[in-house]
C-alpha positions as CSV (number, residue, x, y, z in Angstrom):
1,X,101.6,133.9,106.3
2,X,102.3,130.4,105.3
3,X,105.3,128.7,106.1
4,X,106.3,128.4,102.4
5,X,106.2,132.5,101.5
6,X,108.0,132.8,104.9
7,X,111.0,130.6,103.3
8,X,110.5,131.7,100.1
9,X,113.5,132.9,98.1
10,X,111.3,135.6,96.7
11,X,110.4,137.4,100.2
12,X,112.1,140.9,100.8
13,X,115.9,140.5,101.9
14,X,115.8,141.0,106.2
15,X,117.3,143.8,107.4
16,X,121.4,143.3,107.8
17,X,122.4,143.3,111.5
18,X,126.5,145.3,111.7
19,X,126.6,145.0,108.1
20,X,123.9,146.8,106.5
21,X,120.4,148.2,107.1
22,X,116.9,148.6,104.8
23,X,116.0,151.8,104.3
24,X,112.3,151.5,105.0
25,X,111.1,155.1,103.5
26,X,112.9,153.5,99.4
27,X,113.8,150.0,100.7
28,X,117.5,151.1,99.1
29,X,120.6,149.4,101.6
30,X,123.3,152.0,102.9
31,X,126.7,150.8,104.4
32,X,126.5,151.4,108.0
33,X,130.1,151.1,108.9
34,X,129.0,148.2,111.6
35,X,125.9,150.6,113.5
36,X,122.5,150.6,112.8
37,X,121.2,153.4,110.7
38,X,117.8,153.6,112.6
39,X,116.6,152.5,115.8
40,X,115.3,149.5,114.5
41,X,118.5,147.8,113.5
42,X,120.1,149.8,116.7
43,X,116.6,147.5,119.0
44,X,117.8,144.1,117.0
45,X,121.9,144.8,117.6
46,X,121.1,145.4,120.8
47,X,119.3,142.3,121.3
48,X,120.3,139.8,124.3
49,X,119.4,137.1,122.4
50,X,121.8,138.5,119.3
51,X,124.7,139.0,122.1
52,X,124.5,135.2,122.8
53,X,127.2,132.7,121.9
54,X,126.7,130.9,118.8
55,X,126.5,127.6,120.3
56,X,123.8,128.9,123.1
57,X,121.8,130.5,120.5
58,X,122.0,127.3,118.2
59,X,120.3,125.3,121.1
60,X,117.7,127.7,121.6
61,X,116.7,127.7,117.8
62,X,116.6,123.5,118.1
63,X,113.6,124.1,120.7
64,X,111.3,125.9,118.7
65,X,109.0,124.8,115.9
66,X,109.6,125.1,111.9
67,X,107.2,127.9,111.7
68,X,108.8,129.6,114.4
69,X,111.9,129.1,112.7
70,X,110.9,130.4,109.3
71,X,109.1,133.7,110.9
72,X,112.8,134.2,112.6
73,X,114.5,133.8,109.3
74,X,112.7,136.9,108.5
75,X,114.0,139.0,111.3
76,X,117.6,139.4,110.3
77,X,120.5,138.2,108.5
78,X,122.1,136.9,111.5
79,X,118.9,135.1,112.6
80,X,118.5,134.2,108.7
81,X,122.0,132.2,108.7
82,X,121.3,130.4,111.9
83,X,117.8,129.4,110.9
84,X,119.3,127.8,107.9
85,X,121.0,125.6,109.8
86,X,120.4,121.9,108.7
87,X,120.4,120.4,111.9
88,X,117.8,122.7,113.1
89,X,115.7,121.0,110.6
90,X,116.6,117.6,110.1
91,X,114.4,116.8,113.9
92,X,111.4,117.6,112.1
93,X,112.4,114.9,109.5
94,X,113.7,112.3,111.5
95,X,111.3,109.6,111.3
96,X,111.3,110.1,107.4
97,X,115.5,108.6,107.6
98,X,116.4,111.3,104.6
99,X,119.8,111.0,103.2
100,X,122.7,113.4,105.3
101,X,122.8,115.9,102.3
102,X,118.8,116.2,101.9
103,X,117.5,119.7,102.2
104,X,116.0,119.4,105.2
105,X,113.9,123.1,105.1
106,X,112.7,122.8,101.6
107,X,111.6,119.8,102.3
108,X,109.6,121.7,105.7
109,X,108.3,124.3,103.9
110,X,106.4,122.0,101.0
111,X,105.2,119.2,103.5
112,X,104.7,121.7,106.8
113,X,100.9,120.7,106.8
114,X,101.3,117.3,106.4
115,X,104.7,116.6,108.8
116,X,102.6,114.7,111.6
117,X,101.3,112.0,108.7
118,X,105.2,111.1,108.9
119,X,106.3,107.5,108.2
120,X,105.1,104.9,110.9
121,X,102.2,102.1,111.3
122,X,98.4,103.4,111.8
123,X,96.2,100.9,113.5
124,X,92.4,100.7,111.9
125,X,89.2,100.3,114.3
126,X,87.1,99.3,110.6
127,X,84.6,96.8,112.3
128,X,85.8,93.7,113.7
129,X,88.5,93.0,111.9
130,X,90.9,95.6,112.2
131,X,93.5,96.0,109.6
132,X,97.3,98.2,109.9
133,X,98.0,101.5,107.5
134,X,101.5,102.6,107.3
135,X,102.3,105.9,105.7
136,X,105.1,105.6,103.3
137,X,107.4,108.5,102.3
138,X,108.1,108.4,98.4
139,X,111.3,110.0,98.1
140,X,111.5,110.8,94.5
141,X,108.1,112.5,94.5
142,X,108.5,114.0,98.3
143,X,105.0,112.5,98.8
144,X,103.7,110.5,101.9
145,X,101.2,108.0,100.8
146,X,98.9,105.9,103.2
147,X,98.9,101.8,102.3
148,X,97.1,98.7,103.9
149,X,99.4,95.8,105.2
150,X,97.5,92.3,103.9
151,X,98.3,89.0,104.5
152,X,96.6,86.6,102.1
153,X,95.3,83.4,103.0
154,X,97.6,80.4,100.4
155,X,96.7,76.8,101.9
156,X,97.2,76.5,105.6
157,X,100.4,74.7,106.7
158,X,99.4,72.6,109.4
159,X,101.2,69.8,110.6
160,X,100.7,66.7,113.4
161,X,102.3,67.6,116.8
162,X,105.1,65.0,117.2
163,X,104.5,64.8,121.0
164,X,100.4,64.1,120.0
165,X,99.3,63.5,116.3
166,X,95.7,64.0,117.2
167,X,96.8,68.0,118.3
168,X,97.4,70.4,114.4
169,X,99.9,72.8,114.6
170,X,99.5,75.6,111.8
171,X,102.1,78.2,111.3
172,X,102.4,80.8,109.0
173,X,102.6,80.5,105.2
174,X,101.8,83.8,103.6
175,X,103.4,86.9,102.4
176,X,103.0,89.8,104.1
177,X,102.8,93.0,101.9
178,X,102.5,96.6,101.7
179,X,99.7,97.0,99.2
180,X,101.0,98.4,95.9
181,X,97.9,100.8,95.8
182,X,97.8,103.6,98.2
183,X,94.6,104.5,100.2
184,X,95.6,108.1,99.8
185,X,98.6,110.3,98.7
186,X,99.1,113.8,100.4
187,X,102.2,116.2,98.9
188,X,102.6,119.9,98.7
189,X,99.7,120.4,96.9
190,X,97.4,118.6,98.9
191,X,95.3,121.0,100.9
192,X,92.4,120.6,103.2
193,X,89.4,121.4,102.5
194,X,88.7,125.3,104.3
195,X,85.4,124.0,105.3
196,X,85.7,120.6,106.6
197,X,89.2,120.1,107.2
198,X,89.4,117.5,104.4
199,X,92.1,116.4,102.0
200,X,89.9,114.2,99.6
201,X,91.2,112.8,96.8
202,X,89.6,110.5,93.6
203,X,89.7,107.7,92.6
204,X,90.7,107.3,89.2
205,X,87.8,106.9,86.6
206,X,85.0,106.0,89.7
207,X,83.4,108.2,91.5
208,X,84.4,107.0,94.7
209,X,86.3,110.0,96.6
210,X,88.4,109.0,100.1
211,X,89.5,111.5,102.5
212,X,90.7,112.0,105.7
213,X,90.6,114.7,108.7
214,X,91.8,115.3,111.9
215,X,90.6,115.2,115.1
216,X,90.5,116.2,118.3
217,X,91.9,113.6,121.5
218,X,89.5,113.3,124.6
219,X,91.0,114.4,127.8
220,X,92.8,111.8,129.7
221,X,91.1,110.2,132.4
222,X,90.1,106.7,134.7
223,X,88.5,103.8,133.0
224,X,85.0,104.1,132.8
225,X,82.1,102.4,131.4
226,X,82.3,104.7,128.0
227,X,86.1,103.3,127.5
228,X,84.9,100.6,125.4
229,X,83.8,103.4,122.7
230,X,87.7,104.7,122.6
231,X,89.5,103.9,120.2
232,X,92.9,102.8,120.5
233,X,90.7,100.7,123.5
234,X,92.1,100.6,127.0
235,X,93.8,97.3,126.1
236,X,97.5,99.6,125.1
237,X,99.3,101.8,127.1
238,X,97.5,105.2,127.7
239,X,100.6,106.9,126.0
240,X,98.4,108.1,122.4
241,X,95.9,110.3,122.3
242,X,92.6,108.4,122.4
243,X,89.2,109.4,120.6
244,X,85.5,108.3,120.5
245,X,85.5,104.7,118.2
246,X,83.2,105.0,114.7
247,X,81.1,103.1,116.6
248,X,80.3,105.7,118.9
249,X,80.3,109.2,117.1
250,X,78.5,111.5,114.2
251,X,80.8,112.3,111.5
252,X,81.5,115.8,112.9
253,X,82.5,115.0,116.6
254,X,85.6,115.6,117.9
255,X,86.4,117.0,114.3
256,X,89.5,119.2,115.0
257,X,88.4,123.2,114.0
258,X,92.2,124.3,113.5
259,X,95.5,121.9,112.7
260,X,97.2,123.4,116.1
261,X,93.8,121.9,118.1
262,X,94.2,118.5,116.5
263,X,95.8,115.0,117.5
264,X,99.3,114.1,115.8
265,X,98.1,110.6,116.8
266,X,94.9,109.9,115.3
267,X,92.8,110.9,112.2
268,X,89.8,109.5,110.7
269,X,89.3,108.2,106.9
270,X,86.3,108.4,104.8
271,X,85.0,106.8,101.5
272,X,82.5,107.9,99.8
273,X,80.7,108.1,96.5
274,X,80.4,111.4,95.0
275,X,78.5,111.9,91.5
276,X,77.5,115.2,90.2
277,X,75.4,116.8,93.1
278,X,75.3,113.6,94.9
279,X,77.7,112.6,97.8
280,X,76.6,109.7,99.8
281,X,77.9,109.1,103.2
282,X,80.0,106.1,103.5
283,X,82.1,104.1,105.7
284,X,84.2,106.2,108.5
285,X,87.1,104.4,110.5
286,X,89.2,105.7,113.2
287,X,93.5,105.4,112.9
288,X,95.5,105.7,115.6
289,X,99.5,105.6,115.3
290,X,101.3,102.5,116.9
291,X,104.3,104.1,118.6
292,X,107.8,102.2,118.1
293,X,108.0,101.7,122.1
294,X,105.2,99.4,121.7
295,X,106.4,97.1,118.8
296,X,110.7,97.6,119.8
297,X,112.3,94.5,121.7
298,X,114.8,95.2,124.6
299,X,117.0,93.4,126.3
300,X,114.5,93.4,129.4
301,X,111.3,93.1,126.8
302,X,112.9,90.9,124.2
303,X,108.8,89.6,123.5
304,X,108.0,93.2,122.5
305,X,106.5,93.1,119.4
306,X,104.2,92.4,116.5
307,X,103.7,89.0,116.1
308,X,101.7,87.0,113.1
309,X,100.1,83.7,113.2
310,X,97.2,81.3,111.5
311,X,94.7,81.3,114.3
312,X,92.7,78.0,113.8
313,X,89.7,78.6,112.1
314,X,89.6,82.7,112.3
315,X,92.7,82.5,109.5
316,X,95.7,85.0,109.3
317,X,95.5,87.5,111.8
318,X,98.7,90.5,113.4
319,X,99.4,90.9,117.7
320,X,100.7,93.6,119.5
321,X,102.9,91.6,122.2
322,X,103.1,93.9,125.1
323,X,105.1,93.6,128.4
324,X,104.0,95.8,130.7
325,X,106.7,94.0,133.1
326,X,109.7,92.2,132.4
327,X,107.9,88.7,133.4
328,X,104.4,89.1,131.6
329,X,102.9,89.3,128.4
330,X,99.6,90.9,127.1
331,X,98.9,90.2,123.7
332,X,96.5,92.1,121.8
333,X,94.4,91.7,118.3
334,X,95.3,94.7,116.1
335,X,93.3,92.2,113.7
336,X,90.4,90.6,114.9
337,X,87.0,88.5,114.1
338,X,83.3,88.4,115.5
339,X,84.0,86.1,118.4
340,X,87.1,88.3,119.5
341,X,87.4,92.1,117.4
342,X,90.4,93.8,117.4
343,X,91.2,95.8,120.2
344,X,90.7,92.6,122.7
345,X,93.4,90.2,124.5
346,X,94.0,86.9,122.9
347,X,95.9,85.8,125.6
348,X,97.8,86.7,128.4
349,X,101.0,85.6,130.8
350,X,101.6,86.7,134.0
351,X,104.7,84.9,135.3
352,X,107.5,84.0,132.5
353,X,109.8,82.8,135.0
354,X,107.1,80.1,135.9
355,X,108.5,77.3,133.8
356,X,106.0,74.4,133.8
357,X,108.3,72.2,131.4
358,X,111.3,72.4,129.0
359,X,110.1,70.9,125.3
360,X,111.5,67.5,124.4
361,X,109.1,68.1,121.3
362,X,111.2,67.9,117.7
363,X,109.1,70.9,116.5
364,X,110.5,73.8,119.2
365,X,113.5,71.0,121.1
366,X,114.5,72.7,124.5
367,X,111.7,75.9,124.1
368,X,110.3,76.5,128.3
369,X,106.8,75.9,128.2
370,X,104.9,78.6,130.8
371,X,101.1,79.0,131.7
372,X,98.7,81.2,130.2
373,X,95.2,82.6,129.7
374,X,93.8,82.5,126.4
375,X,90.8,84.1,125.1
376,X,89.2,81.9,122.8
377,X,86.8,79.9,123.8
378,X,83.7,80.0,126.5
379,X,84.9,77.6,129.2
380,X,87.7,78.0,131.4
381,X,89.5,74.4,131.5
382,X,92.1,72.6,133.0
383,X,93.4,75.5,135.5
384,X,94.9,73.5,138.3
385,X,95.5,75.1,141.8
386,X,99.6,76.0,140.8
387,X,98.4,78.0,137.8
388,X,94.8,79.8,138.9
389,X,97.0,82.6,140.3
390,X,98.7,83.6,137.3
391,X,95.8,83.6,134.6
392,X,93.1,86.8,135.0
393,X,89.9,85.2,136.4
394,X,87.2,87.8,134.7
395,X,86.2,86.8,131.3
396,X,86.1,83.6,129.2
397,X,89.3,82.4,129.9
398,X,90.7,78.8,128.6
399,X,94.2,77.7,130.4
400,X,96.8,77.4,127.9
401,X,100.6,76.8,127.4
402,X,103.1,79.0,125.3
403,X,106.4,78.0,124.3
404,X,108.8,80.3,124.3
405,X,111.1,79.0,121.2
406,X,113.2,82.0,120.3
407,X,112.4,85.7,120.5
408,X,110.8,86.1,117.2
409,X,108.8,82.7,117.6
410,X,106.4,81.2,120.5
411,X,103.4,78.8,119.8
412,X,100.4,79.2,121.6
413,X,98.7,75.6,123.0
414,X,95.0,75.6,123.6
415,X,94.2,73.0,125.4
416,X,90.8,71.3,125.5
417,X,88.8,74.6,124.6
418,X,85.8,74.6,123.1
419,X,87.6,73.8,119.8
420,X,89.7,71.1,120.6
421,X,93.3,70.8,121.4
422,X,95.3,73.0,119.2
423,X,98.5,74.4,118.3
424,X,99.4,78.0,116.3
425,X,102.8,79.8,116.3
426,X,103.3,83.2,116.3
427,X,105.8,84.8,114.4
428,X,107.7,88.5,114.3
429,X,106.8,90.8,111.5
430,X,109.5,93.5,110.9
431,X,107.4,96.6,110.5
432,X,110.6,98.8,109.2
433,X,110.2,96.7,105.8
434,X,106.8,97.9,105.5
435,X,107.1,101.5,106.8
436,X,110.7,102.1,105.0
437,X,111.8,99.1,102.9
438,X,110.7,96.9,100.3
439,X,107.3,95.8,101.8
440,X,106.9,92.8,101.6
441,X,108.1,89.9,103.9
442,X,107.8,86.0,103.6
443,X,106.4,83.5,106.2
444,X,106.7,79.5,105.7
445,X,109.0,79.8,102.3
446,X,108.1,80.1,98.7
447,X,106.5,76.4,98.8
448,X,102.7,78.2,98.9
């Protein structure tokens, strides 16, 4: 039964546990005087989980799931009281950051189906480029709806290094946004397709129809030559559920057969144009969620992040900052280009305590200046003896220098890469304003 008869004012009253008892030959109630009147309601009186303490039975309930909860609802009155419990309900909400007084299991029941496309950022393996998806709960509508993050492209703002004119410096000057227009909306009456597993949805007035399904994660397991056909790639922590790429697969593969088989982390999307009889297959791509543990500072990680900057010549393009330790960084492309797709390392630090200079420069005045490896480029250059150690030696590597000029702000130097000298800052991007608040956020001032 679905999860919305189950809690369904409607459904037949549960039988009364000490109080009073369903007939089941005319369904008519009968005072008891505080005993069962058949062996049924004498089997659920008797019940050791009944007998518990309140509390004991309270934290039981909170380790179950809300369909297990709703079938108990319909057990008893007892078991009907305690499963109304808000707080039993509100965990299954929690990333959605609902008012106190919000009623938590109506809210269950309508979205049950749709619970794990909860608020958060989706990262996009759509060719080389990339792009982030966050799903955005509507409150007034009680409807989650899916919504690039762009970043337009105004006139860059590069400067002259004061320390060497000849050396740009860009830095972001753009707006950030949550695109008005949503990719997809799903609410209570979205429902997948029984055939495919697809919610599909149209386009107003075009015959364009997007959709997405759910799929299936492939088991855990070592790197191995097929790892560059995962998608998210082995370049993030192993702690999502990973899938084949849409490089890699047919349509159907890994498609999951029942919601219980499939991934809460990862679903693919599809448009399409469908006309009449016709339905032409079009472009497929792969999201997978960014967990907050990836993207949250600490005191230990304060460079955690995700980081924006004006990459010379490739434009406007978003960084996953990771530290796997407290002295290094690893910064991957969620947003990429054909030299370097997303998915790869732009650059890398392996020693933050390895301090090569302290900035006298008027741009970032006292920022510590510390190796690194970047990316970009085909020549390694400039990597004296001191610094070899710390920079990965596989790969096109160029030695660079990254000041460190707050924790929301470093600024990448390549230095005499293929390209030239160069200089391009990085700046934080607070993903709550795009998965809760007011989506958009400013880099660089109104002055573009």
């Amino acid at each position: 039964m679905d999860i919305r008869q189950l809690l369904s004012d409607d459904q037949p009253h549960p039988r009364t546990v000490g109080g009073q008892a369903s007939n089941a030959s005319n369904g008519s109630a009968q005072a008891v005087g505080g005993e069962a009147s058949n062996a049924q309601n004498g089997a659920a009186n008797s019940s050791p989980l009944l007998a518990l303490p309140n509390e004991i039975l309270l934290e039981i309930l909170s380790s179950v799931s809300h369909y297990d909860l709703a079938r108990l609802s319909q057990v008893n009155t007892k078991l009907q009281d305690f499963c109304s419990t808000p707080s039993l309900w509100a965990p299954f909400l929690h990333s959605f950051r609902l008012p106190p007084s919000y009623p938590y299991r109506a809210l269950v029941a309508s979205l049950h189906e749709h619970l794990w496309l909860r608020p958060r950022l989706w990262w996009s393996d759509q060719n080389c480029s990339g792009h982030l998806v966050t799903t955005f709960f509507e409150l007034e509508t009680e409807t989650i709806t899916l919504h690039t993050i762009l970043a337009p492209r105004f006139p860059p703002n590069v400067k002259k290094w004061s320390r060497d004119p000849s050396v740009p410096v860009s830095s972001p000057a753009t707006r950030v946004s949550r695109w008005p227009a949503s990719l997809l909306s799903v609410n209570s009456h979205s429902k997948p397709d029984p055939r495919t597993g697809e919610i599909v949805e149209f386009i107003p007035d075009s015959p364009i129809a997007v959709s997405l399904f759910r799929v299936l994660a492939i088991p855990a397991g070592p790197p191995s030559s097929s790892s560059k056909f995962l998608w998210p790639p082995s370049s993030v922590p192993a702690t999502v559920d990973r899938c084949a790429n849409s490089e890699s697969f047919d349509a159907g593969t890994y498609r999951a057969p029942y919601p219980s088989f499939a991934s809460a982390d990862l679903f693919r999307f599809r448009r399409e144009l469908r006309h009449g009889t016709t339905q032409m297959r079009g472009e497929i791509e792969t999201l997978s969620a960014i967990p907050a543990s990836w993207y949250t500072p600490t005191r230990a990680r304060p460079l955690r992040g995700i980081f924006i900057a004006d990459i010379p010549d490739y434009g406007y393009q978003m960084l996953l900052f990771l530290q796997p330790t407290t002295a290094t960084i690893d910064a991957v492309k969620l947003t990429g280009d054909t030299d370097l797709p997303r998915g790869k390392v732009l650059f890398t630090v392996r020693d933050l305590e390895n301090i090569v200079r302290v900035a006298d420069d008027s741009e970032w005045p006292g920022a510590r200046v510390v190796p690194a490896g970047v990316r970009i480029g085909g020549r390694r250059h400039g990597l004296s003896a001191a610094n070899v150690a710390n920079i990965a030696r596989n790969g096109n590597w160029e030695y660079a220098e990254l000041f460190l000029v707050s924790n929301d702000k470093v600024a990448l130097h390549w230095m005499g890469g293929r390209e030239g000298d160069r200089i391009a800052t990085f700046e934080r991007i607070d993903v709550d304003t795009f998965v809760y608040g007011g989506g958009v956020q400013v880099f660089g001032g109104e002055s573009w």
